[in-house]
ROTORGU-318289 format. One line per 8 residues: their letters; for each residue x, y, z of N, C-alpha, C. Coordinates in steps of 0.05 Angstrom, whole numbers. Example, Ala and Ser with C-alpha at 12.3 -4.5 7.8 and 13.67 -1.06 7.14 Angstrom:
BEGIN
AS> 264/-114/156/246/-90/156/264/-66/156 ~ 257/-45/142/273/-21/143/258/1/157
//
This chain:
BEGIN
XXXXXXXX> 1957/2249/1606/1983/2244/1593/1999/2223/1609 ~ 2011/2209/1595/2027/2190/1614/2055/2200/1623 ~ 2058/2184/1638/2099/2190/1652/2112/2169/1643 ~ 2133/2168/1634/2142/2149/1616/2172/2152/1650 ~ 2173/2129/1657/2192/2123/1684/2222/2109/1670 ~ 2242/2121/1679/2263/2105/1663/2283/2098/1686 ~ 2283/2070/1697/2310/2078/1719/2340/2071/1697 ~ 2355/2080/1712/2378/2073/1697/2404/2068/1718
XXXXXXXX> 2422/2055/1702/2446/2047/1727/2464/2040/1705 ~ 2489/2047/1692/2512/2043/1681/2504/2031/1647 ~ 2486/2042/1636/2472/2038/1611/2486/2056/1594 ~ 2501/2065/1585/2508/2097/1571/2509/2080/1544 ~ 2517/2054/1537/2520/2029/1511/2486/2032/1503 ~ 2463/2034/1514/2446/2027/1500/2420/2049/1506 ~ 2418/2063/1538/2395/2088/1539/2403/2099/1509 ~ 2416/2102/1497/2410/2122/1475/2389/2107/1455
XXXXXXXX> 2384/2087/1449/2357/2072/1441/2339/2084/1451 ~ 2334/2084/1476/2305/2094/1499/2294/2121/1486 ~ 2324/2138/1484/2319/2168/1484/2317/2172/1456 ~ 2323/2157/1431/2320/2171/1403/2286/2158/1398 ~ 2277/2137/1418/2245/2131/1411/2232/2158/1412 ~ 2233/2177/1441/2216/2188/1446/2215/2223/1427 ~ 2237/2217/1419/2240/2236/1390/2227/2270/1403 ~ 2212/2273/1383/2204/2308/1379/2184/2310/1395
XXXXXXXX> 2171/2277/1408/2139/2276/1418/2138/2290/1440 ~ 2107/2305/1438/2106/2324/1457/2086/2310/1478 ~ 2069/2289/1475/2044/2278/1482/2054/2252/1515 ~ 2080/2256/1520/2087/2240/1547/2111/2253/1557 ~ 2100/2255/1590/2131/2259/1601/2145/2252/1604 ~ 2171/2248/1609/2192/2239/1618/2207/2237/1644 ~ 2211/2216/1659/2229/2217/1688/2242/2202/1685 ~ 2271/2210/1694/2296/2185/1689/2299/2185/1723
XXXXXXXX> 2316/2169/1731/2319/2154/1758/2357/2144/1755 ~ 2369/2155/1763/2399/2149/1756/2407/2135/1774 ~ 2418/2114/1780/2422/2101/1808/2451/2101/1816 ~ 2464/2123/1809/2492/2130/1811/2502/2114/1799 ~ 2504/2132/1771/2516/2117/1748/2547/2124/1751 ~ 2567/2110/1746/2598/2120/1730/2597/2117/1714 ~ 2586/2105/1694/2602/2102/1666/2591/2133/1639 ~ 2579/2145/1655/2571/2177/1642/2545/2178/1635
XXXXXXXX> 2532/2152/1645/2498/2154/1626/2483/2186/1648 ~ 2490/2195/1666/2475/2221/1679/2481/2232/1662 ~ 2509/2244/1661/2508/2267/1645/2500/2266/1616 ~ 2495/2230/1601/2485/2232/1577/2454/2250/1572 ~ 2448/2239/1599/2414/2248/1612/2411/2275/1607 ~ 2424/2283/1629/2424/2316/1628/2436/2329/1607 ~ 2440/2325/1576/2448/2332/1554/2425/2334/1548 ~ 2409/2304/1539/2382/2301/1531/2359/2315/1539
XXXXXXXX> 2363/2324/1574/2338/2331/1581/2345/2371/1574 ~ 2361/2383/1566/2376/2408/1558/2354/2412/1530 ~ 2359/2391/1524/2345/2395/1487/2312/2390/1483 ~ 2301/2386/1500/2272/2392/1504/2255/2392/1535 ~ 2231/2401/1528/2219/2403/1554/2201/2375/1566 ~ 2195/2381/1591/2177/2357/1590/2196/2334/1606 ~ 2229/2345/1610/2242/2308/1615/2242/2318/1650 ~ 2259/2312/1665/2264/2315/1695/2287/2282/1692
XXXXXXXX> 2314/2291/1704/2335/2269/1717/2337/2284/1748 ~ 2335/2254/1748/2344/2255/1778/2363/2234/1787 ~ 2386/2236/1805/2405/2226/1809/2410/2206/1842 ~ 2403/2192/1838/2420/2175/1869/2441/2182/1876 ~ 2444/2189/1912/2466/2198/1919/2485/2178/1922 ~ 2466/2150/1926/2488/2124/1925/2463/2100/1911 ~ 2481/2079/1902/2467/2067/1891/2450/2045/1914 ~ 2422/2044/1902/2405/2033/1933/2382/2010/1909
XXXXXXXX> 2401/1998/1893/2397/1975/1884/2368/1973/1860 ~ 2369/1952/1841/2351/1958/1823/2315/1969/1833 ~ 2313/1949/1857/2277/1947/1866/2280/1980/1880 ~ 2295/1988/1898/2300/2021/1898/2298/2030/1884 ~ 2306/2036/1866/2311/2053/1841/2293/2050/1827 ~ 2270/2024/1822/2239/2026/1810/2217/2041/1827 ~ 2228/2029/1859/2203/2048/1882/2215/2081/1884 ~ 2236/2090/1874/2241/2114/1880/2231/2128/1836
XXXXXXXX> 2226/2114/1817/2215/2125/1803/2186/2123/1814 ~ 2177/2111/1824/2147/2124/1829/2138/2143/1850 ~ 2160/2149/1868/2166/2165/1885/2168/2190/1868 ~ 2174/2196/1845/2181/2217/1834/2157/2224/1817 ~ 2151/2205/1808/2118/2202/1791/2098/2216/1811 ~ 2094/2204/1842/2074/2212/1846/2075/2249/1856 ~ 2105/2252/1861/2111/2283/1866/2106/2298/1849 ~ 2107/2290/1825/2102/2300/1796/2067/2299/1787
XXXXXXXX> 2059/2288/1800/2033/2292/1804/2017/2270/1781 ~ 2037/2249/1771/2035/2240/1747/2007/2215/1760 ~ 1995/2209/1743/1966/2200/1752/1977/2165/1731 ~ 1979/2168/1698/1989/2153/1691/2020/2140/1681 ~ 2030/2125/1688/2058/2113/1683/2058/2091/1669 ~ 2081/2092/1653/2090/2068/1640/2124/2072/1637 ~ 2136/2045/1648/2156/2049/1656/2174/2037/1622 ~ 2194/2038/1625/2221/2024/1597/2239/2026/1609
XXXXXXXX> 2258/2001/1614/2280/1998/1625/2304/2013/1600 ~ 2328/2017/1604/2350/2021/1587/2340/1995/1565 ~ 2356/2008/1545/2353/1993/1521/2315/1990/1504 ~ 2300/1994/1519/2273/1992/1510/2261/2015/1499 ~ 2245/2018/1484/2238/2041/1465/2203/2042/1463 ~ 2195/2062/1456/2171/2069/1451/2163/2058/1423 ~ 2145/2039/1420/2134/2034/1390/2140/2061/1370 ~ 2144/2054/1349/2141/2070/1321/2111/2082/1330
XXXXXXXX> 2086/2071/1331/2062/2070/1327/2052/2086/1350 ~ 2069/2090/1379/2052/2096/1401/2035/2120/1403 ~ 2012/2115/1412/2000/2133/1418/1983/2121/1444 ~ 1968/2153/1458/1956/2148/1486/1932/2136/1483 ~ 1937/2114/1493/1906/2092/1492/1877/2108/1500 ~ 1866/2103/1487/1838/2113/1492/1823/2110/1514 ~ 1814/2131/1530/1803/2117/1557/1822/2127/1583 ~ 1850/2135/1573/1859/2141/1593/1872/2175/1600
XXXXXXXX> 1852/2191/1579/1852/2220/1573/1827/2222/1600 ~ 1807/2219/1602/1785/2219/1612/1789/2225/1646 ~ 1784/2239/1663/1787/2241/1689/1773/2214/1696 ~ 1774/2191/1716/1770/2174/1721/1767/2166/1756 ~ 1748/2159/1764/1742/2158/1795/1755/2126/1804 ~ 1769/2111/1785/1768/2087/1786/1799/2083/1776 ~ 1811/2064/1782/1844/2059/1777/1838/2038/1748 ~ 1857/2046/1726/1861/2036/1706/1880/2018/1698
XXXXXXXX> 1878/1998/1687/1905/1984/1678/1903/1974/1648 ~ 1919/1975/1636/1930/1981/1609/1941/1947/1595 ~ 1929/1941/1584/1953/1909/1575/1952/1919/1547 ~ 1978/1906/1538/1985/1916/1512/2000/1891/1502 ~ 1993/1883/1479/2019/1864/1465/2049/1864/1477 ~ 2070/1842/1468/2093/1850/1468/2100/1851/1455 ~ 2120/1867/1455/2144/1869/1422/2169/1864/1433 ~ 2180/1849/1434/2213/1837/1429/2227/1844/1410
XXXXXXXX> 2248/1869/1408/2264/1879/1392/2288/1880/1387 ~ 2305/1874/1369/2338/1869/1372/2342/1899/1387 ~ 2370/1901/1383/2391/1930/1391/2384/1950/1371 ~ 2378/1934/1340/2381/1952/1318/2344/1963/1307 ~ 2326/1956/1331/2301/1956/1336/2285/1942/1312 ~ 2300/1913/1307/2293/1899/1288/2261/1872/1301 ~ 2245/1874/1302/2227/1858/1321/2225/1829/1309 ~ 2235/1814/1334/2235/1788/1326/2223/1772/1345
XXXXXXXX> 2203/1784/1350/2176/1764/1363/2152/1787/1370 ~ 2127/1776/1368/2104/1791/1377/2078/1778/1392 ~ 2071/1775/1423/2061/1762/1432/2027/1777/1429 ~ 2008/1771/1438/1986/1779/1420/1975/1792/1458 ~ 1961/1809/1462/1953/1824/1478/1929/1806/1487 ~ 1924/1815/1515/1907/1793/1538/1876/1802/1512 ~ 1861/1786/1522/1835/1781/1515/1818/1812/1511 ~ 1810/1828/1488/1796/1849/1496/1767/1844/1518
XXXXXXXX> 1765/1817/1514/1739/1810/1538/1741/1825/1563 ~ 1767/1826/1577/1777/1829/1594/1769/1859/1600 ~ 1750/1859/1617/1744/1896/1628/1751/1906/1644 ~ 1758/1883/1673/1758/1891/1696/1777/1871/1714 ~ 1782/1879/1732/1815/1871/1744/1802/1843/1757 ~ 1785/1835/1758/1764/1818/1768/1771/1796/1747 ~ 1764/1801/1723/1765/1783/1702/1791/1774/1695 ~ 1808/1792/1699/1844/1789/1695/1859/1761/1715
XXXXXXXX> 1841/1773/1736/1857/1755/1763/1834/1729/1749 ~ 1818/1719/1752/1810/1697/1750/1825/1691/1723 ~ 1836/1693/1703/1841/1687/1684/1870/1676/1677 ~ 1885/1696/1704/1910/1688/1706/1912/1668/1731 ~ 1894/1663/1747/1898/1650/1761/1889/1620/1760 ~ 1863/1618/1761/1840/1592/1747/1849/1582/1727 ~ 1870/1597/1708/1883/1578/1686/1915/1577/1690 ~ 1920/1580/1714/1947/1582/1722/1964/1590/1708
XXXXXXXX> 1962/1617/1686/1980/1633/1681/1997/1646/1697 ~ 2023/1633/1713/2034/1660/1716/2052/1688/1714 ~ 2042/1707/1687/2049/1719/1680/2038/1737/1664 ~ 2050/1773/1674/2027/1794/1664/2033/1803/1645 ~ 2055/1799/1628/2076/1807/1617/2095/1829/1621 ~ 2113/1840/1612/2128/1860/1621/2121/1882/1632 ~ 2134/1887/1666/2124/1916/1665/2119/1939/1647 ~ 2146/1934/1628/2144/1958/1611/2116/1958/1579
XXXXXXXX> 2107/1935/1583/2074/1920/1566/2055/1946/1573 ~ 2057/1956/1610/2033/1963/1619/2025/1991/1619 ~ 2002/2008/1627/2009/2030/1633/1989/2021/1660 ~ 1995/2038/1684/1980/2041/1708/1974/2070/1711 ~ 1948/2077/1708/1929/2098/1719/1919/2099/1748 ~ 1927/2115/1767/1918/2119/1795/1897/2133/1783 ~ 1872/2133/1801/1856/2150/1816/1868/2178/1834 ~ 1883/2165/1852/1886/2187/1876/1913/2189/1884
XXXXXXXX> 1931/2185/1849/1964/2190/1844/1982/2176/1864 ~ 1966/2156/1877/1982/2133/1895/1991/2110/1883 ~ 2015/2100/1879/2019/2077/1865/2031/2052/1884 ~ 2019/2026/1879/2035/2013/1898/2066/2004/1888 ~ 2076/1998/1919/2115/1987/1906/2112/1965/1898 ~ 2144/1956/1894/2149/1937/1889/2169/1922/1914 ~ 2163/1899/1912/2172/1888/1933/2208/1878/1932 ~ 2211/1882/1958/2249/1876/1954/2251/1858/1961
XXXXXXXX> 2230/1836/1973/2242/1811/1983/2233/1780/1964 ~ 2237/1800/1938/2225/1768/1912/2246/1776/1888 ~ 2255/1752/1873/2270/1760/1855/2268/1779/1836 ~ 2283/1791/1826/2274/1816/1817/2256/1803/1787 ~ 2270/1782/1779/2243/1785/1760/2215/1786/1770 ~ 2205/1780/1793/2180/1765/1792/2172/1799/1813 ~ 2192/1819/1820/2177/1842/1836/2159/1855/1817 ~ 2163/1854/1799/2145/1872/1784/2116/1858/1774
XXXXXXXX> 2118/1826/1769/2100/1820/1777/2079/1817/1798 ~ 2089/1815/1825/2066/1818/1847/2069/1848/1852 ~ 2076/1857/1846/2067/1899/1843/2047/1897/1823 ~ 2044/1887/1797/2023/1887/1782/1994/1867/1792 ~ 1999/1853/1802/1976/1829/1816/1970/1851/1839 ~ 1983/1866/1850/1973/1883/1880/1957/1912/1866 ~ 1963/1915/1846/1952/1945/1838/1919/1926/1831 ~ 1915/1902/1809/1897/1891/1807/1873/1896/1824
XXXXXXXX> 1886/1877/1851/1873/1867/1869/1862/1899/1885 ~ 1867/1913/1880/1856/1935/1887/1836/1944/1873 ~ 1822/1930/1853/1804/1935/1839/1799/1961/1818 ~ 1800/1953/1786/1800/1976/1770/1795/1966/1744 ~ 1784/1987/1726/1776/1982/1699/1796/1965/1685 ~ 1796/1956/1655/1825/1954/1644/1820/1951/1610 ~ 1838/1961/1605/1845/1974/1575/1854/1953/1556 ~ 1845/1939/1540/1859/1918/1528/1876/1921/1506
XXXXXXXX> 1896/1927/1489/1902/1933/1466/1909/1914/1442 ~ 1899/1928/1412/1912/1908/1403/1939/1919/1395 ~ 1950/1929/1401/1981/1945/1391/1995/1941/1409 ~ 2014/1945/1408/2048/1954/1431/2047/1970/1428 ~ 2049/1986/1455/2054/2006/1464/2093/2017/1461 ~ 2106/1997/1472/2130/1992/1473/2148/1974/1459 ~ 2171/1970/1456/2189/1957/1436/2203/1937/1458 ~ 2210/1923/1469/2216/1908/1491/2238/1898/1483
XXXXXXXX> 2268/1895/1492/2290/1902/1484/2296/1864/1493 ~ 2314/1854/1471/2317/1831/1467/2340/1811/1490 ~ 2354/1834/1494/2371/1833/1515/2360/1823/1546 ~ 2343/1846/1550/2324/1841/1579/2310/1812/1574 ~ 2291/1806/1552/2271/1790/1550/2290/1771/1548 ~ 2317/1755/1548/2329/1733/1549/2338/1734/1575 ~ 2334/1751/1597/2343/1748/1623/2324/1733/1633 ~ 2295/1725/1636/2283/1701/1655/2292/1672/1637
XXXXXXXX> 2286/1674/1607/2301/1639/1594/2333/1637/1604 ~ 2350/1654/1616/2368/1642/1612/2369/1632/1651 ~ 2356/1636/1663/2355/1623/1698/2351/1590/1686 ~ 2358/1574/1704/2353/1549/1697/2325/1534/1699 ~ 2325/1519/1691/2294/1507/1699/2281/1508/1725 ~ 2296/1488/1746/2291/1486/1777/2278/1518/1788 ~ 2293/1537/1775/2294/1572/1783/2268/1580/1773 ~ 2258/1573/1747/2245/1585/1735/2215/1572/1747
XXXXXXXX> 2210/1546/1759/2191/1529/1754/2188/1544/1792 ~ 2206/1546/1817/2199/1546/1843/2190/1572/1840 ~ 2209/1592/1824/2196/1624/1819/2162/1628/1815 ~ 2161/1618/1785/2130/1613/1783/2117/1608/1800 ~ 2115/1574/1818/2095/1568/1837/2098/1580/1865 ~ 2121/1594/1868/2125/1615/1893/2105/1633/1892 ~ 2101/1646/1852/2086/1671/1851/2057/1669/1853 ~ 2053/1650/1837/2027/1632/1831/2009/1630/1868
XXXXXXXX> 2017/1613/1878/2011/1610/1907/2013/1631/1916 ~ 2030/1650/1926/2026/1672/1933/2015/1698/1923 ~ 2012/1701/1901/2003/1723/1889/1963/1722/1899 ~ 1956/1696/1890/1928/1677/1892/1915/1692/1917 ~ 1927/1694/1932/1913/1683/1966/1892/1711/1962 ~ 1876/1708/1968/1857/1733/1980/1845/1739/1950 ~ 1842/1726/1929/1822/1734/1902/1794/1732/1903 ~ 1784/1735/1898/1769/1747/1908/1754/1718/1884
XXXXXXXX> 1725/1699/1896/1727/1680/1879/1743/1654/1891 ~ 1768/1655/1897/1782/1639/1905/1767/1615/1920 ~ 1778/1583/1924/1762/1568/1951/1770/1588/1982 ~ 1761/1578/1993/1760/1589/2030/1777/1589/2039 ~ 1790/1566/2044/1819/1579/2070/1843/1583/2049 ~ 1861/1588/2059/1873/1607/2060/1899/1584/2039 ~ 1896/1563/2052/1913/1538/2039/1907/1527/2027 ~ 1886/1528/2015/1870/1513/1987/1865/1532/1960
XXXXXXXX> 1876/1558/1975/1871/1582/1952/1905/1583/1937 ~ 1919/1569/1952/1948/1564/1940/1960/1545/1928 ~ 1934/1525/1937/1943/1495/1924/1934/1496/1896 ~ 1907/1508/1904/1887/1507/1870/1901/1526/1852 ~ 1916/1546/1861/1926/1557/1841/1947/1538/1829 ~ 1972/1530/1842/1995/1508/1837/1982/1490/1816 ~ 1958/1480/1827/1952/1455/1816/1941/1464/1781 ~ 1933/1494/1777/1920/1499/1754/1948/1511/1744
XXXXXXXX> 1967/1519/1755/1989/1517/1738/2006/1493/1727 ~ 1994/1475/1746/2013/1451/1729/1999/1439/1716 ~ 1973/1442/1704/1959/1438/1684/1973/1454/1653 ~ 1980/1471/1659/1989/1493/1643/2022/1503/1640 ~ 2038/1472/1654/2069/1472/1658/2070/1471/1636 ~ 2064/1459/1616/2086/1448/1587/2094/1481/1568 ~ 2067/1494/1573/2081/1513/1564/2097/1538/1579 ~ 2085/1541/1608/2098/1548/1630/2130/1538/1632
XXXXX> 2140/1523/1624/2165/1515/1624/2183/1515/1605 ~ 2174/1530/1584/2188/1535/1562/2201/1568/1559 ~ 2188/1582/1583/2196/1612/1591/2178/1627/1572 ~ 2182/1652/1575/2171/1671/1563/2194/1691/1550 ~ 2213/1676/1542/2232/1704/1519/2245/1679/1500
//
C-alpha cells in the first residue's frame, strides 16, 4: 500500500483540494507533516483525520523550514513502517483514475521507482497540460540515469510524478544545501543511484497543481540555466558508465545538456 506524505505550512486556501481527492479511498495511507501552521490548516487536519481511518497529523513544534518538513515526512513514513511513498504538496490531488501500480503489491528484495506522467491542473482541477511518462523501455535505474544524463535531461519530473518503494523502509533525504526546487531532484537521482527496478506508467498517478508547476518558469533565465548545470554536473559524478575522472564526468554531462538547452530553457511548467 502506499503512504501518500503531505507536508503542509499555512495552506488552509487550498489543502482542502488534497483532502476531497483522497475521498472514501481505503487502498493508501495518509501522513500530513504541519510545519506550524497559524492560519488553522492543523486543526483543518485534525477534523479530516476524525472522519476516517488510515490518516496520522503530525505537528511541528516550530517551523524548521520547507526541506525539514519533507525529511521529517519521511521520518514519519519510515516509523510507520511505510515501505512505499508518494508525496502531494498542498493544493495537489490524487488522479480521478488512481490506482496502485502493478508491481508494487509484491514483497520485493530490490528498491522500486515509479515514473508516471504529469498532470498540470488548475485550482478548479481543470487539466491544462499533460506531459507523457519516461519511456516504458526503461526497467532499471541504470537505464534512467544514462538517459537522463547522456542526453542531458535535467529533470525527473515532480516529486509528487513518483512513488519510491524501499526494500529495507530506509529512504534517502533531501538535501538543504540546493535550491529547493532542485532538492527533490538530487534525492531522486540518489535513491536511483542506489540501484532498483522501475515502473513506467502510462497514467498519472497525481493531479499536479498549476500554482506549484509555475514556480520554476517564473525564476529568471540566468537562475534557471546555473540551477540545471549545477544539477546536471553534480548529480552525474559517480554513474556508473560515466568517462573516468571525476572532471570529465561533469563536463560531459554540461556539454550533453547544452546540446539539449533549446528546450531546457524554455522550463518545465
Amino acid at each position: 500500500m502506499i503512504t501518500v506524505l503531505v507536508p503542509t505550512f499555512n495552506c488552509v486556501d487550498r489543502i482542502g483540494r488534497t483532502i476531497a481527492s483522497f475521498g472514501g479511498r481505503d487502498d493508501v495511507q495518509i501522513v500530513f507533516s504541519d510545519n506550524a501552521s497559524t492560519d488553522g490548516t492543523h486543526e483543518l487536519l485534525l477534523e479530516f483525520a476524525r472522519t476516517r481511518s488510515g490518516v496520522q497529523v503530525h505537528r511541528m513544534a516550530a517551523n524548521a523550514g520547507r526541506i525539514g518538513n519533507w525529511n521529517r515526512c519521511l521520518e514519519l513514513a519510515e516509523l510507520a513502517g511505510a515501505r512505499a511513498v508518494l508525496f502531494l504538496m498542498a493544493g495537489d490531488a490524487l488522479s480521478d483514475g488512481f490506482k496502485q501500480p502493478d508491481g508494487l503489491a509484491a514483497p520485493s528484495a530490490r528498491d522500486v521507482f515509479v515514473f508516471a506522467p504529469i498532470e498540470i491542473a488548475t485550482s478548479a482541477g481543470v487539466t491544462v497540460a499533460r506531459r507523457a511518462g519516461n519511456a516504458a523501455s526503461l526497467r532499471h535505474s541504470a537505464d534512467v540515469l544514462d538517459t537522463l544524463f547522456r542526453r542531458g535531461i535535467p529533470f525527473l519530473g515532480p516529486l509528487q510524478a513518483n512513488v519510491l518503494k524501499t526494500a529495507d523502509g530506509r529512504f534517502p533525504r533531501f538535501r538543504e544545501d540546493v535550491d529547493g526546487y532542485y532538492a527533490d531532484q538530487y534525492m531522486l537521482v540518489e535513491f536511483l543511484k542506489r540501484g532498483c527496478d522501475v515502473i513506467a506508467l502510462d497514467r498519472p498517478l497525481t493531479r499536479f497543481s498549476q500554482d506549484l508547476a509555475r514556480t520554476h518558469g517564473s525564476k529568471s533565465l540566468a537562475t534557471r540555466v546555473a540551477g540545471d548545470l549545477r544539477f546536471v554536473a553534480d548529480a552525474y559524478l559517480g554513474v556508473k558508465g560515466a568517462p573516468p575522472s571525476t572532471a570529465r564526468r561533469g563536463w560531459w554531462a554540461v556539454l550533453n545538456w547544452l546540446r539539449y538547452s533549446r528546450g531546457a530553457l524554455r522550463g518545465y511548467a
